[in-house]
C-alpha positions in Angstrom: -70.6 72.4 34.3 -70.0 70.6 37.2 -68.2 67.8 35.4 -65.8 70.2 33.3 -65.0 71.4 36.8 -64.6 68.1 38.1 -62.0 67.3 35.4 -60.6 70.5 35.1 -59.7 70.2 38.8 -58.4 66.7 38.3 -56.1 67.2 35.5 -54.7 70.4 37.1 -54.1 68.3 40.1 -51.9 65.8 38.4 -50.4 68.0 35.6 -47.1 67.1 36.9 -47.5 63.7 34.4 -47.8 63.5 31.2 -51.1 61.3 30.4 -51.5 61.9 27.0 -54.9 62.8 25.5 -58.4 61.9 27.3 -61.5 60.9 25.3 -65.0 61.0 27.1 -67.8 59.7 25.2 -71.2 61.6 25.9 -74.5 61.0 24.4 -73.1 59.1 21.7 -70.3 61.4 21.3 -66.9 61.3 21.9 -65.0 64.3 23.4 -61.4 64.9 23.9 -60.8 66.9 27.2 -58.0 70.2 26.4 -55.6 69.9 29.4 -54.2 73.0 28.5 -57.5 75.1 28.6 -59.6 72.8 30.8 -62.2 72.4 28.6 -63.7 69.5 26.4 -63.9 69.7 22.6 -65.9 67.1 20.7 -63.0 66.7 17.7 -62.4 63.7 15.9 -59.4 62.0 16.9 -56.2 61.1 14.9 -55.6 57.8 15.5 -52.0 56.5 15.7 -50.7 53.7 13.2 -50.9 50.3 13.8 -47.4 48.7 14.0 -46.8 44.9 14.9 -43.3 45.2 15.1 -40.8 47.6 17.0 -38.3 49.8 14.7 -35.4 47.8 16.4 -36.7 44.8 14.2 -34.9 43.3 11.6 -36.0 40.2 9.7 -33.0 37.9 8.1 -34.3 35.1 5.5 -34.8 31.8 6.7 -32.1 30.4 3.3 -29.1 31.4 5.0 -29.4 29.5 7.5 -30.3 26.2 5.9 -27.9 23.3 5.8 -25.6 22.2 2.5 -27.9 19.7 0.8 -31.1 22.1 1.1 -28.4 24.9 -0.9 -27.2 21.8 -3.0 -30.3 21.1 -4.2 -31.1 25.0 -5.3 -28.0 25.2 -7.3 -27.8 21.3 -8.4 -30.3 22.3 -11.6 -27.7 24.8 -13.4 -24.4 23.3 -14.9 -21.9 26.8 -14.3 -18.7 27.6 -16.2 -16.4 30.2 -17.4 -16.5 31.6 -21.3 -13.1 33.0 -22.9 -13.8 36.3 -21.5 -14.0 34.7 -17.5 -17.4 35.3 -17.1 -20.1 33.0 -15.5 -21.9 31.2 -17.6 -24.8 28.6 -16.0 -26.6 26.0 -18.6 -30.0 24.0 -17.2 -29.1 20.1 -16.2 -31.0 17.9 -18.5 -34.0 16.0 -17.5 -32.3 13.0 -16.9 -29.6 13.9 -14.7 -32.6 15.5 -12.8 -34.1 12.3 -12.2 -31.2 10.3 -11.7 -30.0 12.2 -9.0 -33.3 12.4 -6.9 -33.9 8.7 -7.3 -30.2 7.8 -6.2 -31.2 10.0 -2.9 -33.6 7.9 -2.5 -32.2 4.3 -3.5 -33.8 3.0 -0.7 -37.3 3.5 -1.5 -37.4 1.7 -5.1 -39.4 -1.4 -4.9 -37.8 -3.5 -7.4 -36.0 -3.4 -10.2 -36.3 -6.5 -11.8 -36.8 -5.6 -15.4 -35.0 -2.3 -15.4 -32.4 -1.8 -18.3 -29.1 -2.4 -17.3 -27.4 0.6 -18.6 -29.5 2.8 -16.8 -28.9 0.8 -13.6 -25.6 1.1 -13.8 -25.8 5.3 -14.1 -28.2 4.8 -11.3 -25.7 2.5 -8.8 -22.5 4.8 -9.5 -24.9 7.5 -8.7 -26.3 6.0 -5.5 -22.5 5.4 -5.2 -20.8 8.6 -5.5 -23.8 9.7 -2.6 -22.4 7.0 -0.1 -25.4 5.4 -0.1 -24.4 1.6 0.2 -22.4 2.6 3.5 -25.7 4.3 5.4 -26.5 0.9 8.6 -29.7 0.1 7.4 -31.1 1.8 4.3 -27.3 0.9 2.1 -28.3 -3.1 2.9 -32.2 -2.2 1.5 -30.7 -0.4 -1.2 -28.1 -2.4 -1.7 -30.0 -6.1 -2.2 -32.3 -4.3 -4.7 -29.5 -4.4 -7.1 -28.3 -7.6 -5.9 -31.8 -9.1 -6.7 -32.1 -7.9 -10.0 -28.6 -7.9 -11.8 -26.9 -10.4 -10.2 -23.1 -10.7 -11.2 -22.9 -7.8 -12.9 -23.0 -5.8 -9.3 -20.0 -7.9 -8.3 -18.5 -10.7 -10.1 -15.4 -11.0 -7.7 -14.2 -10.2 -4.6 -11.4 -9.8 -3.1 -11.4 -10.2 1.1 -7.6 -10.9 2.1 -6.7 -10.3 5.1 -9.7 -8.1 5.7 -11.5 -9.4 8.8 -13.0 -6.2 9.7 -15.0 -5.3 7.1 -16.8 -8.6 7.3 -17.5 -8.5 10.7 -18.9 -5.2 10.1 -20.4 -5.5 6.5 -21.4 -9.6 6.7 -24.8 -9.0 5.7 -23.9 -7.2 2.5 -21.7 -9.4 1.5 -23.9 -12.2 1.7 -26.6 -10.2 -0.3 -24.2 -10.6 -3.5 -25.2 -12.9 -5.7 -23.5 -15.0 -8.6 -20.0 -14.5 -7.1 -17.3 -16.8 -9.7 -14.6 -15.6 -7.8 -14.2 -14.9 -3.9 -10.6 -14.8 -1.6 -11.2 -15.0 1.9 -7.5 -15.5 2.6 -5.9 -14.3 6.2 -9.0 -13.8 7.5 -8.9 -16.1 10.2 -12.8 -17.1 10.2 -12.6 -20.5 11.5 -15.2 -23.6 10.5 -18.5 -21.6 12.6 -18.5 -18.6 10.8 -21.5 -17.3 9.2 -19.9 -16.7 5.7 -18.7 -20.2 5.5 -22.0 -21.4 5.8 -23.3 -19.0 3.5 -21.0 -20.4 0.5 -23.1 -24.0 0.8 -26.0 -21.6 -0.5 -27.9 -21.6 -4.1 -26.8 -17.9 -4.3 -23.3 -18.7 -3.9 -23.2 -21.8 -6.2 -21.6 -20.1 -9.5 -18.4 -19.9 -7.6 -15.5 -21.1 -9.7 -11.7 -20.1 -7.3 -12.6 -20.0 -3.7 -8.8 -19.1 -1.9 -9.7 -20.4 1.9 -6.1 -19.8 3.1 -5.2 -19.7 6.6 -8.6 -19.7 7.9 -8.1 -21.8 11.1 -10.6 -24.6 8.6 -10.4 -28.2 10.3 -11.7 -31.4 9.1 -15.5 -30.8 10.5 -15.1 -27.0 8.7 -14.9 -28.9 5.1 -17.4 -31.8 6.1 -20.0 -29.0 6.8 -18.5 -27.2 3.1 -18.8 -30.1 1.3 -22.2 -31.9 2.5 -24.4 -30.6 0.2 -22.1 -31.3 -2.5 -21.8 -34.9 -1.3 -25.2 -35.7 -1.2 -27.8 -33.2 -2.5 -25.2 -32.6 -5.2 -25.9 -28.7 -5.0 -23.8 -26.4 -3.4 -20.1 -25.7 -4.5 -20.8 -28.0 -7.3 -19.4 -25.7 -10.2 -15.9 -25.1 -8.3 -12.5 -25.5 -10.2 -9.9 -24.4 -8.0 -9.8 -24.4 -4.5 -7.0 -22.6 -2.0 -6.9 -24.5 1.4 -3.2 -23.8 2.2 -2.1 -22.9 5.9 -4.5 -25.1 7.3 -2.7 -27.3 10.0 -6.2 -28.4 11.6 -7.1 -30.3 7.9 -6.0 -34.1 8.1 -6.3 -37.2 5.8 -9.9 -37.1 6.7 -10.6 -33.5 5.4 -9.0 -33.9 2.2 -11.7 -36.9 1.9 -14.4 -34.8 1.9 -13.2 -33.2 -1.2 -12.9 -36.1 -3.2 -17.0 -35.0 -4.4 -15.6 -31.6 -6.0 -15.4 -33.4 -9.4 -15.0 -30.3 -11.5 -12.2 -29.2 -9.3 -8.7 -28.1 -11.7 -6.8 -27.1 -9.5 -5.7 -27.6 -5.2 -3.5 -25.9 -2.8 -3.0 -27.9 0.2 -0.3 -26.9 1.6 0.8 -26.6 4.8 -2.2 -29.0 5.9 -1.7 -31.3 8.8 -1.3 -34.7 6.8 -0.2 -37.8 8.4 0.7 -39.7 5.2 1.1 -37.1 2.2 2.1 -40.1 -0.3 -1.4 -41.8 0.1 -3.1 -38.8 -0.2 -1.6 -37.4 -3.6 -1.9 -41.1 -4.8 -5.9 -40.7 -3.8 -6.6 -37.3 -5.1 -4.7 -38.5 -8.7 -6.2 -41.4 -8.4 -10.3 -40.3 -7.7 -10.3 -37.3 -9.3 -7.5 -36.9 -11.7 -5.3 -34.5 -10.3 -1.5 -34.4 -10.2 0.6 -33.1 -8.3 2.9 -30.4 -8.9 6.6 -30.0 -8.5 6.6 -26.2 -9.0 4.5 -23.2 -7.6 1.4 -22.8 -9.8 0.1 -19.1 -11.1 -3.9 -20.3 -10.0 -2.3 -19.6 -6.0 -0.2 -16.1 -6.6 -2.9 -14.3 -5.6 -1.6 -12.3 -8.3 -5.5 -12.4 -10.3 -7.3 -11.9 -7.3 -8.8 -8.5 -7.5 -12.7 -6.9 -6.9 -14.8 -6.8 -10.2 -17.9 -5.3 -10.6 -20.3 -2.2 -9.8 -19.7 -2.3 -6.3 -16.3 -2.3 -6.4 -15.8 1.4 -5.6 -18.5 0.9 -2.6 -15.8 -2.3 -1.0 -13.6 0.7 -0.6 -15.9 2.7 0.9 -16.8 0.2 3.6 -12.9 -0.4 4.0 -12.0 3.3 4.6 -15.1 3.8 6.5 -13.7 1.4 9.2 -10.2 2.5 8.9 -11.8 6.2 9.8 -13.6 4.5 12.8 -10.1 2.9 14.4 -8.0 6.1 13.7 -9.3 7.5 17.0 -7.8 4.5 19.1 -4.2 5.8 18.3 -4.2 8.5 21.2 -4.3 5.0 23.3 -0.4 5.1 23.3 -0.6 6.8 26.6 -2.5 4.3 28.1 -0.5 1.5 26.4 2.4 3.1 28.0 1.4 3.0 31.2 0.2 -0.6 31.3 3.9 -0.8 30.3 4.8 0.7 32.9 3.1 -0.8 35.7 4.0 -4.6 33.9 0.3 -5.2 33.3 -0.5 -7.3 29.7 -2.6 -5.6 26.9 -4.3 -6.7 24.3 -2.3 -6.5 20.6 -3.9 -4.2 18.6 -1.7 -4.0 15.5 -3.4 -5.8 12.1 -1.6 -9.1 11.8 -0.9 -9.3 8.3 -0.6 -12.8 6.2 2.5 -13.4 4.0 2.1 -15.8 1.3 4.8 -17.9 1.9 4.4 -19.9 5.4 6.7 -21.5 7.7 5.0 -24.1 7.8 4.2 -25.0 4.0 8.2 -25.0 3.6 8.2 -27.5 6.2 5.6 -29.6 4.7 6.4 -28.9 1.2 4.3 -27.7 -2.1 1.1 -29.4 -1.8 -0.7 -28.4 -4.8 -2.5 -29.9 -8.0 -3.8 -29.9 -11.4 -5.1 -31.4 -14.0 -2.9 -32.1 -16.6 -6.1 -32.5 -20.1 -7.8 -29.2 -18.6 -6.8 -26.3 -20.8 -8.4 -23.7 -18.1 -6.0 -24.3 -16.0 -2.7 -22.7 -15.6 0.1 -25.0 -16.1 3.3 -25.0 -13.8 5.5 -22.6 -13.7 8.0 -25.0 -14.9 6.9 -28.1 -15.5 8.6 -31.5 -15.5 8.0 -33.9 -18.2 7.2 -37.4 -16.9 8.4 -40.7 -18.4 5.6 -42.3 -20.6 6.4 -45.5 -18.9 5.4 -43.8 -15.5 2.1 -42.5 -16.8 0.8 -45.4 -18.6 1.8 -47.2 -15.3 -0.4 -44.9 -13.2 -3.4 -44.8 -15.6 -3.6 -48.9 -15.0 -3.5 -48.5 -11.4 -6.3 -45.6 -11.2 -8.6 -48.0 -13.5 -7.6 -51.1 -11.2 -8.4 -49.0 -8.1 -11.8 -47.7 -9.9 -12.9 -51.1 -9.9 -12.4 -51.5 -6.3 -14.1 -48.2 -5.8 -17.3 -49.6 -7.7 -17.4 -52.4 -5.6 -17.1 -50.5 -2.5 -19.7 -48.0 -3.7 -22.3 -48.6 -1.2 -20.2 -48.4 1.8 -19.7 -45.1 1.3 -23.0 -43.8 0.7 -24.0 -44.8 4.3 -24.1 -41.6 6.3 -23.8 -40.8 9.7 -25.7 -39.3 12.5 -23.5 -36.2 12.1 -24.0 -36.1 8.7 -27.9 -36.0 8.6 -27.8 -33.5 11.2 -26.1 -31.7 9.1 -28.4 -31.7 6.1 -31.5 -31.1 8.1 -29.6 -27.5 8.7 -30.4 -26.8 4.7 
């Protein structure tokens, strides 16, 4: 009694707040104290339901808020369309077209595919492709030489590099991953004799080349002594070329055109514009050592008119080109800037793409340096082509055998080579 009146007194105290019922456990009992009589009552509670979260909660479902590919890849098994009555009709993808597209997302991790059929490798590429795969920095190279590896020219048989620079300073490395090239212009691009790409042509993977257009390329005499070494004495290299573009070249002299007397399967040559001291002597050598003649007209081998990019990759090319046009497009709000350098009479840099026209200054200064071989039937003939006297020819073919001879004679002075020279094929 004492403790009800204890409690009682308590609660009547503080009735002013609202505490909610009081449970007392007694004697292994629990109670629940009656504020409003002041008395205890050993009931069995109701307890209250358990809830984790507040009403105010809302839940929202984690797939709206995931990014394209993750909803891409829901929808990319159903093929939908529209029936003749307009409504939407979805068809499952076949089991191929399954695979093909998760193994062109990841191109990158196939080991090898040395082996593979062809016709499926060429679904997969376009695939990989169509992705922008072969652009990604590290994994488009990986992905990129595993087709390289195993198909060879079928990836790319030509290519076509005029007058852009910038994408091989910026793709070099997969361009020298291509492999069986028979046809590659490197015209305009201004490289010089150091550049890595001309060293790479020397290479066994680059040996199948047949029209290499080197045309305004800044090439000197030690540029085509470096070409031409393993040609000249390991007899590997650019061994299998037939026409050869070298026009535009001031820096090439008498002594660079020597070093391509060892292209003896070369058709056609474009010399133009070279910086020859005597150009009588040196079309009277090159008819002379190896048989070609030159021509009084323009030839079609140098219009640059057959030059084009062959191939699988030849969609990706363009993607590496208008990838790099896409990074420069922000340097046009630089006019400002420009303008103000203007202004104040300070120099800037030129930014503007020098483009290269086919028709030099300089080659109609020097004249049409370029030649053929007249018993090749691979080789386009002149555009017009003068008929000779038969006296003339039968002259010349005496004097090539009579300078033959002399050749012969000579033989071993010219396989001597020179410091440079070995220095140069310890390099390989």
């Amino acid at each position: 009694q004492s403790w009800s009146r204890g409690m009682s007194y308590c609660l009547n105290s503080e009735s002013h707040l609202d505490t909610g019922p009081i449970y007392v456990r007694e004697n292994g009992k629990l109670h629940m104290v009656n504020q409003g009589a002041g008395g205890v009552h050993s009931v069995t509670p109701k307890t209250r339901p358990f809830s984790l979260f507040s009403r105010s909660f809302s839940v929202e479902l984690c797939m709206n808020r995931e990014d394209d590919r993750a909803r891409r890849q829901r929808t990319d098994h159903f093929i939908f369309t529209y029936t003749k009555e307009g409504n939407l009709r979805y068809s499952a993808k076949s089991l191929f077209s399954l695979v093909l597209g998760y193994i062109s997302d990841n191109v990158d991790h196939i080991d090898s595919l040395i082996g593979f059929p062809e016709q499926i490798a060429e679904k997969l590429f376009s695939a990989a492709e169509a992705r922008q795969k072969f652009t990604e920095p590290v994994t488009g190279l990986r992905a990129l030489q595993k087709f390289t590896e195993a198909y060879g020219g079928l990836v790319l048989c030509s290519l076509c590099l005029r007058n852009r620079y910038l994408v091989i300073s910026e793709k070099l490395e997969e361009i020298k991953s291509f492999r069986e090239l028979t046809c590659l212009d490197l015209s305009c691009c201004k490289l010089g004799d150091e550049h890595e790409l001309l060293e790479h042509l020397t290479k066994e993977a680059l040996s199948s080349v047949k029209r290499l257009l080197l045309k305004d390329n800044s090439l000197s005499d030690a540029g085509l002594r470096r070409m031409t070494a393993p040609v000249r004495v390991l007899k590997k290299g650019l061994e299998n070329l037939l026409v050869l573009d070298l026009s535009c070249n001031p820096k090439i002299t008498d002594v660079g055109i020597g070093y391509l007397l060892s292209f003896k399967k070369l058709n056609c040559l474009d010399i133009s514009g070279a910086g020859l001291k005597d150009v009588d002597a040196v079309i009277k050598r090159l008819q002379t050592q190896i048989g070609l003649v030159h021509s009084k007209v323009p030839l079609k081998e140098f219009d640059h008119s057959n030059c084009k990019t062959e191939g699988w990759a030849e969609q990706t090319v363009l993607q590496w080109e208008q990838a790099i046009m896409e990074a420069m497009k922000p340097q046009d709000n630089l006019r400002s800037r420009v303008a103000t350098l203007h202004f104040y009479g300070k120099t800037h840099r030129i930014k503007e793409v020098v483009k290269c026209t086919l028709v030099e200054p300089e080659t109609k200064a020097s004249g049409n340096l370029q030649f053929y071989k007249e018993n090749v039937q691979n080789c386009h003939l002149p555009l017009k082509k003068e008929v000779a006297g038969s006296h003339e020819l039968k002259n010349n073919k005496k004097r090539a055998l009579s300078e033959q001879e002399r050749e012969r004679t000579s033989k071993q002075k010219h396989l001597c080579l020179t410091v440079e020279d070995w220095d140069l094929l310890n390099t390989y």
